[in-house]
PyMOL Python script that loads the backbone (N, CA, C, O; Angstrom):
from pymol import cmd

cmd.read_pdbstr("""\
ATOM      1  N   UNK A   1     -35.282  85.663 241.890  1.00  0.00           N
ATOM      2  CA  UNK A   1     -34.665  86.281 243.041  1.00  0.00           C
ATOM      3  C   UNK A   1     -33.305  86.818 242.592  1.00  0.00           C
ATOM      4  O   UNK A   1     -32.631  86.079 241.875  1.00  0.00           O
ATOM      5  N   UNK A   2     -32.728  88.254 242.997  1.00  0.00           N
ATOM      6  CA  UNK A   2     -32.478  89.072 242.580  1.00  0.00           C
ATOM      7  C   UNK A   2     -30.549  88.074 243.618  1.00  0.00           C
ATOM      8  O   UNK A   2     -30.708  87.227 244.498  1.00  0.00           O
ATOM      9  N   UNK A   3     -29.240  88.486 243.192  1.00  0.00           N
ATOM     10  CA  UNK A   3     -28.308  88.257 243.680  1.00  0.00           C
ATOM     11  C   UNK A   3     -28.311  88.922 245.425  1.00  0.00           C
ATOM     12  O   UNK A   3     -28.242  88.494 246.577  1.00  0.00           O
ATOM     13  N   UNK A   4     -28.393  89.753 244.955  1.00  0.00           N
ATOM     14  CA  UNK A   4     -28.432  91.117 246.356  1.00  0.00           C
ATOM     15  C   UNK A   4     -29.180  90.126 247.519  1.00  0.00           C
ATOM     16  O   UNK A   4     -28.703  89.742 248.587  1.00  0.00           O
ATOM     17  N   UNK A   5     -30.477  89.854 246.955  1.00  0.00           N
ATOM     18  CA  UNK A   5     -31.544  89.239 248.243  1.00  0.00           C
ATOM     19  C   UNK A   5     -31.184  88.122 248.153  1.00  0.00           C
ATOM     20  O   UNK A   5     -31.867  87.537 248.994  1.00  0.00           O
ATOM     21  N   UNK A   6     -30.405  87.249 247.578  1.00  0.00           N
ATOM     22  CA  UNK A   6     -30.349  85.760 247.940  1.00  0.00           C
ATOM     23  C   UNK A   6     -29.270  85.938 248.758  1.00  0.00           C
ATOM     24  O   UNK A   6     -29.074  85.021 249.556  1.00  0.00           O
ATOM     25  N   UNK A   7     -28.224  87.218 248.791  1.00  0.00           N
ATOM     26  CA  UNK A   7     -26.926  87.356 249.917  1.00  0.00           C
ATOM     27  C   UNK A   7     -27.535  87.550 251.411  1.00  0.00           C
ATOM     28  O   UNK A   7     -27.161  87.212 252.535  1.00  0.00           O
ATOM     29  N   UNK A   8     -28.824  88.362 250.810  1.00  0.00           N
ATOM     30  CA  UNK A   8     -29.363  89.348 252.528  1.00  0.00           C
ATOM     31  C   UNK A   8     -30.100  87.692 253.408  1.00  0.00           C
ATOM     32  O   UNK A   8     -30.477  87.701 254.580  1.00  0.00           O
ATOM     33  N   UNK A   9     -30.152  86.386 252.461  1.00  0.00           N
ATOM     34  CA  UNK A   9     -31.339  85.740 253.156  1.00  0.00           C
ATOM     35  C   UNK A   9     -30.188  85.087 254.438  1.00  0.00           C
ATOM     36  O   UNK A   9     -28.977  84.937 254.277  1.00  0.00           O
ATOM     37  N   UNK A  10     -30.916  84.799 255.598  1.00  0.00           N
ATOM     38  CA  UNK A  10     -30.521  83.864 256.653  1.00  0.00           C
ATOM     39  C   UNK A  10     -29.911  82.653 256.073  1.00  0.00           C
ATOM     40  O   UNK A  10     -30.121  82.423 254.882  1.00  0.00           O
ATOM     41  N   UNK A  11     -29.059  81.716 256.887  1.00  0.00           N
ATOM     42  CA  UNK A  11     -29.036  79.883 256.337  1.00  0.00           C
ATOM     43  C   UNK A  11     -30.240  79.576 256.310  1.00  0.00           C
ATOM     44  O   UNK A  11     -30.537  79.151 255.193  1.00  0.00           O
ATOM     45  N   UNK A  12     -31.331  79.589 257.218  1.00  0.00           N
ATOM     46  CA  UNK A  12     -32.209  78.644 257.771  1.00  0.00           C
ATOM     47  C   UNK A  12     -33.200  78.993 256.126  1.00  0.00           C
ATOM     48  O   UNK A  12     -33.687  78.066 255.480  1.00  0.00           O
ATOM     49  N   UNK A  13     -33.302  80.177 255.785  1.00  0.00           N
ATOM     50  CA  UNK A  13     -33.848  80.672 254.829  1.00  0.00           C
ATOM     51  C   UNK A  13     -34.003  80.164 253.198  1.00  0.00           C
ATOM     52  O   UNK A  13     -34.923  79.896 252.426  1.00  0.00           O
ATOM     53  N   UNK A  14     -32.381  80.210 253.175  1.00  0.00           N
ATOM     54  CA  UNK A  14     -31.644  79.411 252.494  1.00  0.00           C
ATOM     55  C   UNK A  14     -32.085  77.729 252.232  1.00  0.00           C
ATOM     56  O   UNK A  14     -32.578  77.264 251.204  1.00  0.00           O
ATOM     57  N   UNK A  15     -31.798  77.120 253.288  1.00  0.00           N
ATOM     58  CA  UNK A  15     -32.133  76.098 253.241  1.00  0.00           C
ATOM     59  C   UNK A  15     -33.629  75.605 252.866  1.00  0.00           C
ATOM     60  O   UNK A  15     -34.042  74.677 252.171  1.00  0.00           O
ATOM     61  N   UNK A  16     -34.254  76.604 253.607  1.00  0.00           N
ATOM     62  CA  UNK A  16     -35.466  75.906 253.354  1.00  0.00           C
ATOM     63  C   UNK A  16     -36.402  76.500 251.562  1.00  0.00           C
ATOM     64  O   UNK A  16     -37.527  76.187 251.175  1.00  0.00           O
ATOM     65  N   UNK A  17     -35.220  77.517 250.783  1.00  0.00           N
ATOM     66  CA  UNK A  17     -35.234  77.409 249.432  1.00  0.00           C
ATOM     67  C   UNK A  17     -34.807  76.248 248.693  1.00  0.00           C
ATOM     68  O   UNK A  17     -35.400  75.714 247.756  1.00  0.00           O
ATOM     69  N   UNK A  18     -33.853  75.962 249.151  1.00  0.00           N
ATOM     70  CA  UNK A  18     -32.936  74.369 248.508  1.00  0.00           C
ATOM     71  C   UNK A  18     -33.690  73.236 248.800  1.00  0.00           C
ATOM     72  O   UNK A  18     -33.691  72.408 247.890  1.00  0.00           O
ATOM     73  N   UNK A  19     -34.424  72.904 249.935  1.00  0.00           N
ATOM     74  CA  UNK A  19     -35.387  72.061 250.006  1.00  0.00           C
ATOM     75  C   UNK A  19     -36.199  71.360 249.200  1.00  0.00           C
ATOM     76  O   UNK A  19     -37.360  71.770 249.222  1.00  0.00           O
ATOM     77  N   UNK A  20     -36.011  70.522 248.554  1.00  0.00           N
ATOM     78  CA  UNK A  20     -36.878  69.466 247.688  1.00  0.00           C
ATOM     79  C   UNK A  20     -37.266  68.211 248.389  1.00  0.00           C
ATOM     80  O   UNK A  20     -36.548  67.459 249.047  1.00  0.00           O
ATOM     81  N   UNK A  21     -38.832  68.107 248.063  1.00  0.00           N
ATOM     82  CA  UNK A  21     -39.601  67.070 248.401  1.00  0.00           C
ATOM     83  C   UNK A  21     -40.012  66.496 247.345  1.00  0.00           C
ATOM     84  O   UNK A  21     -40.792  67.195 246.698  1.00  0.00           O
ATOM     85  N   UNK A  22     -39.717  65.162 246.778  1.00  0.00           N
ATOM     86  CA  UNK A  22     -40.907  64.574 245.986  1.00  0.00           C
ATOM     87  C   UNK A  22     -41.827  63.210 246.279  1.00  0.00           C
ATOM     88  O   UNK A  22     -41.503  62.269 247.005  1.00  0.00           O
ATOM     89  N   UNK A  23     -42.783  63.325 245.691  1.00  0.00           N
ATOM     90  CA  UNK A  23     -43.704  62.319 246.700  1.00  0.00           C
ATOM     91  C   UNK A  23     -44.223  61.458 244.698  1.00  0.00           C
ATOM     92  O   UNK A  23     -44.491  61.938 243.596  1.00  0.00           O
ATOM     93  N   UNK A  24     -44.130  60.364 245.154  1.00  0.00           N
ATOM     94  CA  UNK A  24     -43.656  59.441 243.576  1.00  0.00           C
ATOM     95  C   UNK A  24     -44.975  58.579 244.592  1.00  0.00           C
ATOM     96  O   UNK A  24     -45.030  58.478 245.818  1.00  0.00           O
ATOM     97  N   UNK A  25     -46.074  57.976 243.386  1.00  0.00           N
ATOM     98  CA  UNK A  25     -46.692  57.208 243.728  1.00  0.00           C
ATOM     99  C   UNK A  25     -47.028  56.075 242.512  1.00  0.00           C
ATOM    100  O   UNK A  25     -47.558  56.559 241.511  1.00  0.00           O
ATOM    101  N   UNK A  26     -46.797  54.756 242.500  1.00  0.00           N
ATOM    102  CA  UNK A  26     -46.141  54.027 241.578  1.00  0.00           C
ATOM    103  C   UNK A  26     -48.120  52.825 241.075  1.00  0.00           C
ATOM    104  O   UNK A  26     -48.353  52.368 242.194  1.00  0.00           O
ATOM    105  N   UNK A  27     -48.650  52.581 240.653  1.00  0.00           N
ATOM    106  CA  UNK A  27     -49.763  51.846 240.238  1.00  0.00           C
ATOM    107  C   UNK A  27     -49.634  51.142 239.109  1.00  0.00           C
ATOM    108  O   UNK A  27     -49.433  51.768 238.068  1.00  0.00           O
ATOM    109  N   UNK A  28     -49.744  49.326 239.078  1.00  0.00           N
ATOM    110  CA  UNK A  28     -49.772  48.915 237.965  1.00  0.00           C
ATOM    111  C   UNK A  28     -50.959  48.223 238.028  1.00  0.00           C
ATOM    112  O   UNK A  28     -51.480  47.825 239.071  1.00  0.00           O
ATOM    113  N   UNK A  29     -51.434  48.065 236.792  1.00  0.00           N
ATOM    114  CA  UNK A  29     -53.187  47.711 236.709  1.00  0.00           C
ATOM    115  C   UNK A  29     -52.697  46.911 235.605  1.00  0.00           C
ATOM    116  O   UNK A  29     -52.034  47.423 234.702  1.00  0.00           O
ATOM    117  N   UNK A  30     -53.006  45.616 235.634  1.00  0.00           N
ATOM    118  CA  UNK A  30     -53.041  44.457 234.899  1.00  0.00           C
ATOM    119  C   UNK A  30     -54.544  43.860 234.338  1.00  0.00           C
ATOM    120  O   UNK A  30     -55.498  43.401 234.967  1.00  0.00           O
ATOM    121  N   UNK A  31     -54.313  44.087 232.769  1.00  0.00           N
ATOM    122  CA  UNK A  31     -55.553  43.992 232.169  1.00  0.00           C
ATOM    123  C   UNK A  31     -55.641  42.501 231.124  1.00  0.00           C
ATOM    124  O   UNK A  31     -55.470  42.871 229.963  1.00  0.00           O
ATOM    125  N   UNK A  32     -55.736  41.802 231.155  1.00  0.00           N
ATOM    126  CA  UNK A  32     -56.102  40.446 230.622  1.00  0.00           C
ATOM    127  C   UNK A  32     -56.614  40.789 229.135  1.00  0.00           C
ATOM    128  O   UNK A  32     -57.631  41.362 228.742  1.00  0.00           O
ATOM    129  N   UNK A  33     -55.430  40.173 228.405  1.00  0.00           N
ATOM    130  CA  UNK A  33     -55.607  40.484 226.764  1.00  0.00           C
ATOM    131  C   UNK A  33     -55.952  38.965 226.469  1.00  0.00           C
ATOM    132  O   UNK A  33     -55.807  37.981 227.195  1.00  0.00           O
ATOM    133  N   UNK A  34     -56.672  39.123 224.611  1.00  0.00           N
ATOM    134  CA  UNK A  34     -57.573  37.963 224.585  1.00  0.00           C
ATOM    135  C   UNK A  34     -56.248  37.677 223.520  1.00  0.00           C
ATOM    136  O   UNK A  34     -55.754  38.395 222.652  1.00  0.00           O
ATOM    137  N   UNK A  35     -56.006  36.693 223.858  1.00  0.00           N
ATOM    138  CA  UNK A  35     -55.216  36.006 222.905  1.00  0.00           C
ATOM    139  C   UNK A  35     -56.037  34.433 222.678  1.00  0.00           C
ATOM    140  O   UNK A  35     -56.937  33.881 223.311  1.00  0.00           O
ATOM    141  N   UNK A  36     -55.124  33.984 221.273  1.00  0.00           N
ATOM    142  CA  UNK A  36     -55.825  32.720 220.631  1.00  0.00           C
ATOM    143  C   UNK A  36     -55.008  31.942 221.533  1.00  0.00           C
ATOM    144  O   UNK A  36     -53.817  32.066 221.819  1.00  0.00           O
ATOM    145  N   UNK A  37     -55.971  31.027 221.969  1.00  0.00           N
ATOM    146  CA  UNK A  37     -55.849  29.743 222.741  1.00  0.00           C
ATOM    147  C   UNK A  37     -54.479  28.825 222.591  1.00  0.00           C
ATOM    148  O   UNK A  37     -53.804  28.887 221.564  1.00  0.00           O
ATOM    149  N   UNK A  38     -54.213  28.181 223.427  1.00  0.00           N
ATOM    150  CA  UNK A  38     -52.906  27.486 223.242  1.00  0.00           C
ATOM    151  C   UNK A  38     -52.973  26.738 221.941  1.00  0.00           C
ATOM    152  O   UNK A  38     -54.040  26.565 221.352  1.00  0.00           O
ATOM    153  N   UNK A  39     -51.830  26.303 221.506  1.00  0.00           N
ATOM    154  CA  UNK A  39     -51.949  25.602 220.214  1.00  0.00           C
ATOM    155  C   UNK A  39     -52.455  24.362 220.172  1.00  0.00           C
ATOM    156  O   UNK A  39     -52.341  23.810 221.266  1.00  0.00           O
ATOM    157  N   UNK A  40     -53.119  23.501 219.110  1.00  0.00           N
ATOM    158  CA  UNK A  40     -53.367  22.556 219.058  1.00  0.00           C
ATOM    159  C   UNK A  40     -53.179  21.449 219.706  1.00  0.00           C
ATOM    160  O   UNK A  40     -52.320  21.733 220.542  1.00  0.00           O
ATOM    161  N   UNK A  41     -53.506  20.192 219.845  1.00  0.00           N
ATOM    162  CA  UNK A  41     -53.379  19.245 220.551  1.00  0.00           C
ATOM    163  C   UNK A  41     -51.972  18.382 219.398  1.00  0.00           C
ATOM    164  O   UNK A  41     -50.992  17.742 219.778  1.00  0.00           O
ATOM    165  N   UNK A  42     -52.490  18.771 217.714  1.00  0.00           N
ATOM    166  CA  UNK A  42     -51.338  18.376 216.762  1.00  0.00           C
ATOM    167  C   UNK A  42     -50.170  18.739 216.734  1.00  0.00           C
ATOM    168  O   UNK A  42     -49.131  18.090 216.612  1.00  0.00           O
ATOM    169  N   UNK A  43     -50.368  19.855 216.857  1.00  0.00           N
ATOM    170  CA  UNK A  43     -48.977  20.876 217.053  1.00  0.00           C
ATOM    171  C   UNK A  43     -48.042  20.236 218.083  1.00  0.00           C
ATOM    172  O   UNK A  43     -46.903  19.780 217.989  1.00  0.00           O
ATOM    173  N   UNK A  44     -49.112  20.383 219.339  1.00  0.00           N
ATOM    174  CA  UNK A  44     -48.240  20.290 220.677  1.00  0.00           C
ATOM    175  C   UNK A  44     -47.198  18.676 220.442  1.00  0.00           C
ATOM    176  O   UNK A  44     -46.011  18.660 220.770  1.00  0.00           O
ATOM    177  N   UNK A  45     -47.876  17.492 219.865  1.00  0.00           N
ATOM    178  CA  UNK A  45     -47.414  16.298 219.923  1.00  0.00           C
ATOM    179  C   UNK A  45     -45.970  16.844 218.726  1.00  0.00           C
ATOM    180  O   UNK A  45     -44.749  16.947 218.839  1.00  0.00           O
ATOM    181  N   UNK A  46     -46.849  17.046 217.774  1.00  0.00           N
ATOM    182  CA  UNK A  46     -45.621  17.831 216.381  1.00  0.00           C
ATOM    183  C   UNK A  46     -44.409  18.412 217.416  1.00  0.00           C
ATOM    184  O   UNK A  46     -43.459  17.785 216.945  1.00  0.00           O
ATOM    185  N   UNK A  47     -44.199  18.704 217.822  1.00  0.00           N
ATOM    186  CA  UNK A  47     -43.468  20.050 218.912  1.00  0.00           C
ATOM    187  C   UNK A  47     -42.786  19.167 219.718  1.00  0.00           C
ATOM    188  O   UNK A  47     -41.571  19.180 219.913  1.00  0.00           O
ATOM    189  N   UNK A  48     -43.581  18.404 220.182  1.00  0.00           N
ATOM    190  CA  UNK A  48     -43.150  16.831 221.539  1.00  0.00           C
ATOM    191  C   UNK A  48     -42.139  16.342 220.531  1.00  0.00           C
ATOM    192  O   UNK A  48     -40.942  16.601 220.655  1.00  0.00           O
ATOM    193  N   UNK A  49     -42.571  15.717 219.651  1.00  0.00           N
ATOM    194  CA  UNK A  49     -41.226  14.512 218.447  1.00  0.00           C
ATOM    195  C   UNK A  49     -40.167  15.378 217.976  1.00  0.00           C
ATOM    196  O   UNK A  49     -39.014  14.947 218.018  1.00  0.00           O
ATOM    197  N   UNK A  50     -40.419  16.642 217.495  1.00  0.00           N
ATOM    198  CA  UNK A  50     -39.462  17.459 217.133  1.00  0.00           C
ATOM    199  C   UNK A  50     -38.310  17.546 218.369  1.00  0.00           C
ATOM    200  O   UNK A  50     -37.130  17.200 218.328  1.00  0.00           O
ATOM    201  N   UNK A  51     -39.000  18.073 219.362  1.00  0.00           N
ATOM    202  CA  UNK A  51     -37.944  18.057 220.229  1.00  0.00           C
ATOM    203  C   UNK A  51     -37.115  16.946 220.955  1.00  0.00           C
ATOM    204  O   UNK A  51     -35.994  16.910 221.463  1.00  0.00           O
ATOM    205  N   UNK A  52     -38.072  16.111 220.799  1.00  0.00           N
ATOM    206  CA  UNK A  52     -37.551  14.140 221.570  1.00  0.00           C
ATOM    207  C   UNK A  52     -36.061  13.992 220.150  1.00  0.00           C
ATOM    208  O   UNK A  52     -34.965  13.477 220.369  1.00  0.00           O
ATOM    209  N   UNK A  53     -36.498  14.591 218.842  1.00  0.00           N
ATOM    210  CA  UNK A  53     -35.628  14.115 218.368  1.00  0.00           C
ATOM    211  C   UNK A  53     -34.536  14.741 218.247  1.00  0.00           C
ATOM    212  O   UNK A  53     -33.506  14.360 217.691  1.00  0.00           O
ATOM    213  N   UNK A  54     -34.795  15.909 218.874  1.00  0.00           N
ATOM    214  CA  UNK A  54     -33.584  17.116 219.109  1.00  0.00           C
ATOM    215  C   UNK A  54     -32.537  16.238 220.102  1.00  0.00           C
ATOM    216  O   UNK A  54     -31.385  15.840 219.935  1.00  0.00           O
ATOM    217  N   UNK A  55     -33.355  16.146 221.051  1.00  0.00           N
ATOM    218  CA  UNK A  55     -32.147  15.729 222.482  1.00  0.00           C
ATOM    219  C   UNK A  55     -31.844  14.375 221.887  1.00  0.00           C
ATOM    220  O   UNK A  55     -30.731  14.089 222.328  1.00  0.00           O
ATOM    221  N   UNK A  56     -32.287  13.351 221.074  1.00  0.00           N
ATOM    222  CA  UNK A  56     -31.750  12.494 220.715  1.00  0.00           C
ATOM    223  C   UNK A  56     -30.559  11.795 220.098  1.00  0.00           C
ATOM    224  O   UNK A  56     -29.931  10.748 220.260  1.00  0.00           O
ATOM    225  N   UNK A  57     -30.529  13.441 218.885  1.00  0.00           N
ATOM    226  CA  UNK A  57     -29.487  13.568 218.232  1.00  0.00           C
ATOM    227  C   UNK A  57     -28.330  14.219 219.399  1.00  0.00           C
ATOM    228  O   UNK A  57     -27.112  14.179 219.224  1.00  0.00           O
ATOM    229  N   UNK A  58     -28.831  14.654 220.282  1.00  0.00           N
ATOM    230  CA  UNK A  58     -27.366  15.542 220.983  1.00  0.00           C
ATOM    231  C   UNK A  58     -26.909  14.348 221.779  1.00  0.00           C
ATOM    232  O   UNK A  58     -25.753  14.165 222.162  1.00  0.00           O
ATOM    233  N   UNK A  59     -27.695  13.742 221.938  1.00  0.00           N
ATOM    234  CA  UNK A  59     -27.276  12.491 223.057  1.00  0.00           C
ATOM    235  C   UNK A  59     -26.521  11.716 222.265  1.00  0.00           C
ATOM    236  O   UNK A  59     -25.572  11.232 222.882  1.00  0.00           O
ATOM    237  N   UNK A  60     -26.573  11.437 221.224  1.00  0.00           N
ATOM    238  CA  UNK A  60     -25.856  10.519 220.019  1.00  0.00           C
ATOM    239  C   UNK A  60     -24.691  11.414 219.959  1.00  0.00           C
ATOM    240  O   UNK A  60     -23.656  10.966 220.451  1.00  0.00           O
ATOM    241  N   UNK A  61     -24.656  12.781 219.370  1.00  0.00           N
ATOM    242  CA  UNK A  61     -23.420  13.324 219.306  1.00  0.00           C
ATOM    243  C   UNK A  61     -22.769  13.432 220.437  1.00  0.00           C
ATOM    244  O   UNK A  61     -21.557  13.296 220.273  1.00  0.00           O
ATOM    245  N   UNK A  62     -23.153  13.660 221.735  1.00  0.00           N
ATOM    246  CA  UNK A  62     -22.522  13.569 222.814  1.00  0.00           C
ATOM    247  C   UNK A  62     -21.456  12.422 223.085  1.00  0.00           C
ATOM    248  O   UNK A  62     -20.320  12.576 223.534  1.00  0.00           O
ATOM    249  N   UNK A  63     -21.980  11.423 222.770  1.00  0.00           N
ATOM    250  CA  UNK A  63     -21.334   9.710 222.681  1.00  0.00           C
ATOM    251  C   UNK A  63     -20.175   9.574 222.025  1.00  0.00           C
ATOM    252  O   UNK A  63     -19.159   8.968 222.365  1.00  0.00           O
ATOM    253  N   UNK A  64     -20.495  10.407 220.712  1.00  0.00           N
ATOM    254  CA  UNK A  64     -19.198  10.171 219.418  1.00  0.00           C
ATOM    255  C   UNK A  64     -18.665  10.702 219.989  1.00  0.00           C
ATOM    256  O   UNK A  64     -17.668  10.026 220.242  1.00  0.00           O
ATOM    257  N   UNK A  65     -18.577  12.134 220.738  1.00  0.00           N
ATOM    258  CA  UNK A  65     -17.711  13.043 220.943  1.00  0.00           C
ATOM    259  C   UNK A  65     -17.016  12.427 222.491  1.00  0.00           C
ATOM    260  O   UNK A  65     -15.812  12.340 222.736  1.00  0.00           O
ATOM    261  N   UNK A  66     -17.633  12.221 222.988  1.00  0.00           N
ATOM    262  CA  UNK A  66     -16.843  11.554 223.997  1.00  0.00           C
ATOM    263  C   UNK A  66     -16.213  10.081 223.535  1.00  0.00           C
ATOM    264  O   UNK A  66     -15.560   9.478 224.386  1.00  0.00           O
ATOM    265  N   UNK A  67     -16.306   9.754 222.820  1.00  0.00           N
ATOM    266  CA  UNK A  67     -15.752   8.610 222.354  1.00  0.00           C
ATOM    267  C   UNK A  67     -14.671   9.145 221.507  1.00  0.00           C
ATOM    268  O   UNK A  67     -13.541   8.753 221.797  1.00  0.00           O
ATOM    269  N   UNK A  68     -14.789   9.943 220.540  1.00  0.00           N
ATOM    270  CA  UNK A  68     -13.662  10.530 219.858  1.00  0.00           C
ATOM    271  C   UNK A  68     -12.310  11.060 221.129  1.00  0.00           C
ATOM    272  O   UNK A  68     -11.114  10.771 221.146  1.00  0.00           O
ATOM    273  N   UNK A  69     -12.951  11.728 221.870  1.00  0.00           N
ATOM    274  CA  UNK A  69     -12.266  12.187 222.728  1.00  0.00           C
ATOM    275  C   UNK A  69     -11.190  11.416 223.329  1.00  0.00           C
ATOM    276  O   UNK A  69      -9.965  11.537 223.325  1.00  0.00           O
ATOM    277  N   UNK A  70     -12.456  10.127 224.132  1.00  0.00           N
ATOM    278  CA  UNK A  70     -11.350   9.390 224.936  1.00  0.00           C
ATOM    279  C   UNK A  70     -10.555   8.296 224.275  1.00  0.00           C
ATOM    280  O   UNK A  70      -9.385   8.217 224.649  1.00  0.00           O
ATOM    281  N   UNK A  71     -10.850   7.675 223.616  1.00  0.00           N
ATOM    282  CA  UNK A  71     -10.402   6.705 222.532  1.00  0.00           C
ATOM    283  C   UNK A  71      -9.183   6.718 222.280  1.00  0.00           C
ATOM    284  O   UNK A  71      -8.569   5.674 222.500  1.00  0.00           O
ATOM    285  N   UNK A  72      -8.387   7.982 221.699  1.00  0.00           N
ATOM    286  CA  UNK A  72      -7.245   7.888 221.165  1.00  0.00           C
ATOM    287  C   UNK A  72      -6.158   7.822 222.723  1.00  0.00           C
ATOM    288  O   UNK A  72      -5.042   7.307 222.652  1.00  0.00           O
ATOM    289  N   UNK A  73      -6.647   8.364 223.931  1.00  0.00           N
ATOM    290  CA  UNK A  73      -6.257   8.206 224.925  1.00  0.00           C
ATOM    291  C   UNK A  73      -6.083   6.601 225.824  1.00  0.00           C
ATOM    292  O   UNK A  73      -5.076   6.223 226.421  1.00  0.00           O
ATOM    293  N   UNK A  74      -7.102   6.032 225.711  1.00  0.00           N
ATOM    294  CA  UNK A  74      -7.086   4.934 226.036  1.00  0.00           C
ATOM    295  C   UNK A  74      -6.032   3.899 225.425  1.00  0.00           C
ATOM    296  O   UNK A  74      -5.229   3.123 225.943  1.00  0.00           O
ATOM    297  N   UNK A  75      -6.421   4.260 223.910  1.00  0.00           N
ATOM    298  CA  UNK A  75      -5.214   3.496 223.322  1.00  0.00           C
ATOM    299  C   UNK A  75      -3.833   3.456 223.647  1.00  0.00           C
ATOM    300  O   UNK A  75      -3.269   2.407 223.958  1.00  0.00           O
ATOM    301  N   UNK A  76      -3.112   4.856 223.572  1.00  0.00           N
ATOM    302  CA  UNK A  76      -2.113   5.449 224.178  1.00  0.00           C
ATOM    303  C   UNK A  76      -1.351   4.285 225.049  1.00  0.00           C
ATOM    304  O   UNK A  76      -0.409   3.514 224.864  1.00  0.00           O
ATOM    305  N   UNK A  77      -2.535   4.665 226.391  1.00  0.00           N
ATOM    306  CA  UNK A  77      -2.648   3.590 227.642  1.00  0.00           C
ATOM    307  C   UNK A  77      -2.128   2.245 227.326  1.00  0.00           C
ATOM    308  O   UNK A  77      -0.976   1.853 227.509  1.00  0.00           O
ATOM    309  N   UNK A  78      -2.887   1.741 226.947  1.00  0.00           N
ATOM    310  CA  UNK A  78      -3.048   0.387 226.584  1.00  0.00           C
ATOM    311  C   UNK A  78      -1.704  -0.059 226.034  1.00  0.00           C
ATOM    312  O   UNK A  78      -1.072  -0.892 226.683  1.00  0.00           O
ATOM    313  N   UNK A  79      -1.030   0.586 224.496  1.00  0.00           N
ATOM    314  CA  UNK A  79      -0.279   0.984 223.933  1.00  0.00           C
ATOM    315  C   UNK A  79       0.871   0.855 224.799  1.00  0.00           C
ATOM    316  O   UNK A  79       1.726   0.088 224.354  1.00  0.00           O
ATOM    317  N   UNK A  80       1.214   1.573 226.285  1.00  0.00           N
ATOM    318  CA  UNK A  80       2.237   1.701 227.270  1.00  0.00           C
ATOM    319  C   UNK A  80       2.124   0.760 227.857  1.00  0.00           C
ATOM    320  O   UNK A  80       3.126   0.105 228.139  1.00  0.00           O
ATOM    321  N   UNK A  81       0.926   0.380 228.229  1.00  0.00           N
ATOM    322  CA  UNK A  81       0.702  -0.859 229.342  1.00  0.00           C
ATOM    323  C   UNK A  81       1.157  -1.780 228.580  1.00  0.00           C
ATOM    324  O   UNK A  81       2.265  -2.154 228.965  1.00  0.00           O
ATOM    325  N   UNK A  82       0.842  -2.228 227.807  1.00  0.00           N
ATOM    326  CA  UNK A  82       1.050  -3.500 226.833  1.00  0.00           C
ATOM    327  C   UNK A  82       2.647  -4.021 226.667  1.00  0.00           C
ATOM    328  O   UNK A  82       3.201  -5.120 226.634  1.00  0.00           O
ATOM    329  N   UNK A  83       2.980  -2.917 226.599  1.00  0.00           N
ATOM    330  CA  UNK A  83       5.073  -3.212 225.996  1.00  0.00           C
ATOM    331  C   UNK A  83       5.727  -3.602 227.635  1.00  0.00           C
ATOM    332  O   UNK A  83       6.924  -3.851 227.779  1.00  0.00           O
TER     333      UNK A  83
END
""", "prot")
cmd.dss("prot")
cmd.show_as("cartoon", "prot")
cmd.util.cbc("prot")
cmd.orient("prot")
């Protein structure tokens, strides 16, 4: 469309050039892939101790560290209280 005729058109004209519609239609289709079976019954226990001994150790370091922590504080305490 030429400058000249887009000056000569009406608003209503206009507008209904500028006009956009879009129509979006969205589909998800879920297809079931074959995967190998959960792991072993060995594994899984292997996997169980590994991890029992994970939180075991954090629970142990947790202890020192709160013990490191409060310890030298307590003493302190004690230290003031005492005299």
């Amino acid at each position: 469309m030429l400058l000249r005729e887009f000056e000569q058109l009406s608003s209503a004209e206009i507008a209904d050039l500028l006009q956009l519609t879009v129509n979006l239609q969205l589909t998800e289709e879920y297809k079931a892939s074959l995967t190998s079976p959960a792991a072993s019954v060995s594994t899984r226990i292997h996997n169980a101790f590994v991890a029992g001994y994970r939180n075991a150790s954090e629970t142990m370091l947790g202890f020192v560290l709160f013990f490191a922590e409060s310890v030298p504080t307590l003493l302190i305490w004690l230290n003031l209280y005492g005299s």
